[in-house]
Each structure stands twice: as C-alpha cells, then as structure tokens.
C-alpha positions in Angstrom: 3.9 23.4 16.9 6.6 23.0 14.6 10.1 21.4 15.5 8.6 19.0 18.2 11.5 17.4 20.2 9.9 16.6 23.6 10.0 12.6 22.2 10.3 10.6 18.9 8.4 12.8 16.2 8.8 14.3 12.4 8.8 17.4 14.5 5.4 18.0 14.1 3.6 14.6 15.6 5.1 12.3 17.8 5.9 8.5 16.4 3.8 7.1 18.9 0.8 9.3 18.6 1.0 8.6 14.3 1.4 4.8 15.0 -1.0 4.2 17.9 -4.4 2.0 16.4 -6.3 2.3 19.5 -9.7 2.2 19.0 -9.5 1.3 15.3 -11.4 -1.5 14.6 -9.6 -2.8 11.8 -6.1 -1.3 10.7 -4.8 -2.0 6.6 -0.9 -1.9 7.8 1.3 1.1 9.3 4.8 2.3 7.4 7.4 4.5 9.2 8.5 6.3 6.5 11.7 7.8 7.8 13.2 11.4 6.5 9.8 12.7 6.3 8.3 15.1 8.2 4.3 14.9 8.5 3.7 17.1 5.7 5.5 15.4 2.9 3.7 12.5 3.5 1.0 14.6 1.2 3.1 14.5 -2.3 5.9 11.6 -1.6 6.3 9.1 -3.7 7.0 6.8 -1.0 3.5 7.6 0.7 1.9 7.1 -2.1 3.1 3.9 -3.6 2.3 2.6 0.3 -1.1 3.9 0.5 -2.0 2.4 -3.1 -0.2 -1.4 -2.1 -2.5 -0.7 0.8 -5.7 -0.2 -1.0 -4.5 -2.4 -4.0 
C-alpha cells in the first residue's frame, strides 16, 4: 500500500516495523536513512556505503 500515513513510515513500511530486531539473534547496527522511501534504499548511495561499513 503505497503512501502509508496511519504512523511514522517512508509511506510504504512503518519506522517501527523496519527498525524492530525482535527475534534476531544478533543484529550488525540499524541506520534511519531519512528522505528515503523503502525502495531507494535498493540503489542509494547512502544504503550502500552503510551496508558495506556494515559488513566491512
């Protein structure tokens, strides 16, 4: 559902719901990467260079 506004969310997934580690066992670090929706996280450069200091 696109343009999500019931809560906090990239109006796609809620903030919470992208954050919350429950049930993960061991968690590498979360980012907010604000003024991106959940899709851009796939090509930003700002994803990117945080998933690769992650797995550095």
């Amino acid at each position: 559902m696109l343009d999500e506004n019931r809560g906090p969310s990239d109006g796609i997934v809620f903030t919470a719901s992208a954050l919350d580690t429950t049930g993960i066992a061991t968690v590498g670090g979360t980012r907010l990467l604000t003024g991106l929706n959940h899709l851009e996280l796939a090509w930003s450069p700002d994803a990117e260079s945080q998933v690769n200091s992650w797995l550095g």
